[in-house]
N, C-alpha and C positions, 0 to 999 in steps of 0.2 A: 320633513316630518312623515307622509304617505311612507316615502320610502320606506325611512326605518321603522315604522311601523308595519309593512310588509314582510319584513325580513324576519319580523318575530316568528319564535316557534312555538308551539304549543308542547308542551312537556305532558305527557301522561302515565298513569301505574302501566310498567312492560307486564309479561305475563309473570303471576304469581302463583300458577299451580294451580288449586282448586280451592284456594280463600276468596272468599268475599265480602264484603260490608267489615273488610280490617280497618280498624282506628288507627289514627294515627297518632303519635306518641311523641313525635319531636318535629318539628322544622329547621330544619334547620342554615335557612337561609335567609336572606329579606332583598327586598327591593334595592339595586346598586350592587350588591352582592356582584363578586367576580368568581367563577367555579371552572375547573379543570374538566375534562373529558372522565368520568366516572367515579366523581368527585359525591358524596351523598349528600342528595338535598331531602330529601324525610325518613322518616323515619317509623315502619309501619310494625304493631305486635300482634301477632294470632295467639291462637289459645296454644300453637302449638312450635311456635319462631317469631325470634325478631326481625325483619330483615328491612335493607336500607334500600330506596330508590334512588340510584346513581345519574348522574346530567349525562345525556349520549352526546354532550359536546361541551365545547370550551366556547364562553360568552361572559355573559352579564345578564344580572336574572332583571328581568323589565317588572314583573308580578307576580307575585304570590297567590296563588285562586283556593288554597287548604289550610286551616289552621288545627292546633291540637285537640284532638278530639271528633272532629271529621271521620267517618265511615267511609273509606274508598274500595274501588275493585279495579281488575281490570279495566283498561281504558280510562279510566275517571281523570281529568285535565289538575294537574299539581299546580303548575305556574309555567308563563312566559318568559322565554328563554333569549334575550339580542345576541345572536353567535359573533362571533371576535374573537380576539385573544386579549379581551380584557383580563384575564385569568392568570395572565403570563407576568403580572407586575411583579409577580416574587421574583428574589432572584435568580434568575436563568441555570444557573450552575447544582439550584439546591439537591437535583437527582442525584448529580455525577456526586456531589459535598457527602453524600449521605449512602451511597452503595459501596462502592469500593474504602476500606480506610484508609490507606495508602493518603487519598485522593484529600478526605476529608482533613489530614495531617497538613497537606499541602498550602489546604483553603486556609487554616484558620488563624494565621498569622495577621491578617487587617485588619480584626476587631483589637478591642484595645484590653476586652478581660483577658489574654495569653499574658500579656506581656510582664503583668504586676507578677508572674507566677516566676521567673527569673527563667535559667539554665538548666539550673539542677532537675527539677522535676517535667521538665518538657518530653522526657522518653514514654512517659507517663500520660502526658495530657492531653494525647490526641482523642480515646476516647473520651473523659469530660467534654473538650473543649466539641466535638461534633454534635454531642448532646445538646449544649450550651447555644450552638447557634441555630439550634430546630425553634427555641419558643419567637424570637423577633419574627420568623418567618409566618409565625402561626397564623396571627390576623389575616395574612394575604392569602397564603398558598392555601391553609389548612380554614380560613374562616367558613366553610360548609359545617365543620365538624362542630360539636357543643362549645361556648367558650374559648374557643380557637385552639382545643385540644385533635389530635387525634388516634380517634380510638375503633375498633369495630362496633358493632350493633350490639353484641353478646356483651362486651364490657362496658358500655355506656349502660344497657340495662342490670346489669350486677351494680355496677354504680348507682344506681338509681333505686333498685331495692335496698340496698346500706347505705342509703342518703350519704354517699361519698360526694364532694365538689373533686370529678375529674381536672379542675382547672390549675388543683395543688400540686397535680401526678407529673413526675419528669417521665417520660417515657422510656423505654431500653428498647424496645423495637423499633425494626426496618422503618428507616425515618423520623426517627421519633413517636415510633403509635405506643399507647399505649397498652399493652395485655397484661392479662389474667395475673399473671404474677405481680408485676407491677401494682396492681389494685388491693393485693392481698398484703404483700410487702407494706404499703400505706397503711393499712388494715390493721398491721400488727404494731406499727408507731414506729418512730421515727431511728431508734435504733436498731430494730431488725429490719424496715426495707433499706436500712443499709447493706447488709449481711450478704444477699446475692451478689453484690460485688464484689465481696472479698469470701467467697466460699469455702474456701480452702481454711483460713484463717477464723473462720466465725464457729468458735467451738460450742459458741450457746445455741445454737440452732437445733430444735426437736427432730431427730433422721425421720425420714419417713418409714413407712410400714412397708417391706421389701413385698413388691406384688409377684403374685402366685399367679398359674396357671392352674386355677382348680377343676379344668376339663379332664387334664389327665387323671384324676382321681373317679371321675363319675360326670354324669350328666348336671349341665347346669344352665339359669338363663340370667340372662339381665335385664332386671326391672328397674327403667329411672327410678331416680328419687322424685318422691309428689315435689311440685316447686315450692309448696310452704314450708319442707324439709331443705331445700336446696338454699333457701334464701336465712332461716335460721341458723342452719348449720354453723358458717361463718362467727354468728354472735355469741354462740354459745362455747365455741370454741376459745373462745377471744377471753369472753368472760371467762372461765375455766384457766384458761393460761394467765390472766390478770392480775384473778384476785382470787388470796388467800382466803378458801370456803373451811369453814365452822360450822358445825349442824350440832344445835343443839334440841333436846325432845322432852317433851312432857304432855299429859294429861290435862284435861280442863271435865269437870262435870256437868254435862250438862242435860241433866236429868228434867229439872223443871224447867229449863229454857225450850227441850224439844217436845213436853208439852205443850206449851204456850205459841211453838212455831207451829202445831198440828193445827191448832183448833184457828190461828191466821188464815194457816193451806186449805182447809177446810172451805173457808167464807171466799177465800182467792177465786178457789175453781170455780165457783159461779158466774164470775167476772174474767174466766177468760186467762189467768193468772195462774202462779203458784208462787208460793213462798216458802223457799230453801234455807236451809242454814247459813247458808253463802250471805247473805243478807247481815243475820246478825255478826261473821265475823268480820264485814267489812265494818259495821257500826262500831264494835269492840276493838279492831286496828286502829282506827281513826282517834278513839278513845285514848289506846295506850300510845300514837306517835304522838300528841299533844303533850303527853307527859313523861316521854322521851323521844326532843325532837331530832338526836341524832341519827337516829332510825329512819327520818325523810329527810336525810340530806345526799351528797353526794360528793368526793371529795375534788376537790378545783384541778384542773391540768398541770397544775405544778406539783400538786401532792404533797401539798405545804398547809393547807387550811380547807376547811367544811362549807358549802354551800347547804345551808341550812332554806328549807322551801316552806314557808308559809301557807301554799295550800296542799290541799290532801286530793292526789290522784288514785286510786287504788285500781292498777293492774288486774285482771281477772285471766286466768287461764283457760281458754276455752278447748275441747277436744274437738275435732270437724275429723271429717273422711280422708281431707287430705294432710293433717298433723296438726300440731297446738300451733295456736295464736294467743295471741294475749292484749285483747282491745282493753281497753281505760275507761271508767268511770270516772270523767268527772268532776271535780266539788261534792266529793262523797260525804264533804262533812256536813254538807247543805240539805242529804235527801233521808228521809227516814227508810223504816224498813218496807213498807209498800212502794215505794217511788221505786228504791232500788229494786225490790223484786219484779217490777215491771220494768225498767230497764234491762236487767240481766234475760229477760226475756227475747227483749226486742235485741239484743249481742247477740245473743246465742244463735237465732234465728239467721243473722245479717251473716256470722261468722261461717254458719254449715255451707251459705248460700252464696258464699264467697262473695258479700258484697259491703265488707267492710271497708270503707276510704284512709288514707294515710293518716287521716286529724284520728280515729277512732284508733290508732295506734301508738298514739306519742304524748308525751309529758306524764306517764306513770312515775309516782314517787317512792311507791312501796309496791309488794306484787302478792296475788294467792293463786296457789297452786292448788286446788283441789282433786282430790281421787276418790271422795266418801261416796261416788256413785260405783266404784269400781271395788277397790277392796286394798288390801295393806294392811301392814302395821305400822311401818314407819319409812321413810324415804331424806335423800336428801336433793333438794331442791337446787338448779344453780341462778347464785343469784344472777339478775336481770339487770347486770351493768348499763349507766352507771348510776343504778340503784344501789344499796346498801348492804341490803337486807329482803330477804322475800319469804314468809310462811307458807306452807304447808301441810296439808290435811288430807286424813285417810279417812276410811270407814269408822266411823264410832262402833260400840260395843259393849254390849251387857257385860260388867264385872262385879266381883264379890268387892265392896270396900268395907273396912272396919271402919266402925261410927265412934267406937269408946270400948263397946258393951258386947258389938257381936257385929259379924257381916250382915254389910244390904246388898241387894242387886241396884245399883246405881250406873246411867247411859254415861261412859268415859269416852271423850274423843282426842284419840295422838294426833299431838301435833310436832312440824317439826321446823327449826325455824335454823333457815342457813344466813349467815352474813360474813361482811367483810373483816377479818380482825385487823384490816390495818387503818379500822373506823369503831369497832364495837370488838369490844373485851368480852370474856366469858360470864361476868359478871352480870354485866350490862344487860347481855343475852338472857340469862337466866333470868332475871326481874322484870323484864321486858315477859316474856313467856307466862311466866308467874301471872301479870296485870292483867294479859289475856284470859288466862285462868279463871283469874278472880270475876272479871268482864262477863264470860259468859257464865260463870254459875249461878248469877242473876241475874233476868232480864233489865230489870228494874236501873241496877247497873246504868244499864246503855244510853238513860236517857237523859244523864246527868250532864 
């Protein structure tokens, strides 16, 4: 017992540059764990990289001294380390199985999935079948990495912002790891990450945008993308490529409503508050998805029937420094319009301050896109798969409307409302927009 407990090492953060008090974001090893010589056992994110803490040896991890969410630096003690070649229980061969193909063609005749595949198509099956024997070996060789996948740092955290389960992903990289394409492939379903494999043949495939040298023409620099741009990017493309958008637009009046919101605003600031329009047109959404509930539903993974949702999340789009978010109210139908005004407060605040959690970002049913603090006329919104449908709103604006008799100057605000037509027909849409209309041209309305 002395002994081997003498033999333990103490594993600590190597140097990391000039981070310190980095959290940590994944462990990803446990006690009995067996790990290879720079094999990742955590997993650390700064404000400005993700990067993995590798075993400087081949052992058996004895304890674990960090768990997620830990502040570590330099030097700070990860976990004890029993050295050995406990590590070595994968099969011995799986390096040579996996570098050269030649090699891999050689191996993979002892498992028994080659075999049901016949003659014919064996010229064929050497890459599958080398794929195919990376996941058995996962548990052992790869069990450092998430779910006995292996991936880098950079793609476990892309997975982890698209709440992707890397554990679905078949990999195409050296060994089976899993990269960037691969996750985007998954990303886009199940027919196009097939498409990389057969490239040549996959005529549905969107070419890319041939890149340019735009230094030859003049001076130029490269500014990343903010990461709230980098991690939306993805969804919105997705959405966009998905689902067929329809933008339909109309007017609502709402002359005596922003009365009535003034003299709220008014009483608000004394307490700390305000009270926006935002307010009343979640109360008026919530209103008209009740009395058309296909508008909060979502269509099922088969694309064969509507998941209709019983309660009301209403999406908020917020603007920050570093791009739109979009955190969730909710049980919007439960709060009147002071409750939410002072939520949409305490959002907006958490959102600039970039201290929104992942719950503040999920289970929206419907979505508003606001711009009436900016300006517009009219826009179209994408929806916020796999939502349905998302409204949109620009500046309101003094216009002449005829009454009967003669023009008033009456407060109009456009609106513009995008959704799915392979869920909502134009019809739909239009009555839908209308109840909104109707909604807000009296408060009274909303309390129905």
């Amino acid at each position: 017992m002395t002994a081997a407990t003498q033999e333990k090492t103490e594993v600590k953060v190597p140097d990391i540059g000039d981070f310190n008090d980095v959290p940590v974001i994944e462990v990803h090893v446990k006690p009995g764990d067996a790990v290879n010589t720079d094999d990742p056992l955590i997993t650390l994110e700064s404000d400005k990289a993700t990067m993995d803490v590798p075993s400087p040896a081949a052992g058996a991890v004895a304890d674990v001294l960090v768990k997620v969410g830990d502040q570590v630096s330099e030097g700070t003690p990860i976990l004890m380390l029993q050295p050995g070649d406990g590590a070595m229980t994968a099969p011995p061969s799986l390096v040579e199985q996996q570098e050269p193909a030649p090699d891999a063609a050689s191996v993979t005749p002892p498992p028994t999935a080659p075999a049901p595949t016949g003659t014919a198509p064996a010229p064929a099956a050497p890459a599958p079948a080398a794929q195919a024997a990376v996941p058995p070996t996962g548990p052992t060789a790869e069990a450092p990495d998430l779910a006995g996948v292996h991936a880098g740092p950079s793609v476990r955290r892309m997975a982890r912002e698209l709440d992707i389960d890397l554990g679905a992903i078949t990999g195409t990289g050296p060994k089976g790891r899993i990269t960037k394409e691969d996750l985007l492939g998954f990303l886009r379903g199940p027919a196009q990450a097939a498409a990389p494999a057969a490239a040549p043949a996959a005529g549905a495939g969107i070419p890319e945008i041939p890149a340019q040298d735009f230094s030859k023409f003049g001076p130029v620099e490269t500014k990343p993308l903010a990461r709230i741009k980098r991690i939306s990017g993805p969804f919105l493309h997705r959405s966009w490529l998905n689902v067929p958008h329809v933008t339909h637009n109309d007017e609502a009046d709402i002359t005596d409503l922003d009365k009535y919101r003034k003299e709220l605003d008014t009483a608000a600031k004394a307490d700390g508050y305000r009270v926006t329009l935002l307010a009343f047109l979640v109360k008026a959404c919530v209103s008209a998805l009740k009395q058309f509930p296909d508008f909060n539903s979502s269509l099922s993974p088969e694309k064969d029937s509507l998941i209709l949702k019983k309660f009301y999340n209403i999406g908020i789009a917020v603007d920050t420094p570093e791009g739109l978010v979009v955190p969730v109210v909710k049980d919007a139908d439960s709060k009147g319009i002071t409750e939410l005004s002072k939520e949409f407060g305490e959002i907006s605040k958490k959102a600039r301050d970039g201290k929104l959690s992942p719950n503040d970002l999920q289970g929206g049913t419907f979505t508003i896109s606001s711009l009436g603090g900016i300006g517009g006329t009219s826009f179209t919104p994408i929806v916020n798969a796999p939502e349905v449908a998302i409204l949109g709103v620009v500046r309101s604006k003094m216009s002449p409307v005829w009454n009967g008799s003669e023009f008033v100057p009456r407060m109009m605000l456009p609106m513009s409302l995008s959704y799915d037509h392979r869920v909502i027909d134009g019809a739909a849409a239009a009555r839908f927009t209308r109840q909104l209309c109707y909604l807000l041209e009296d408060d009274r309305r909303l309390i129905l």
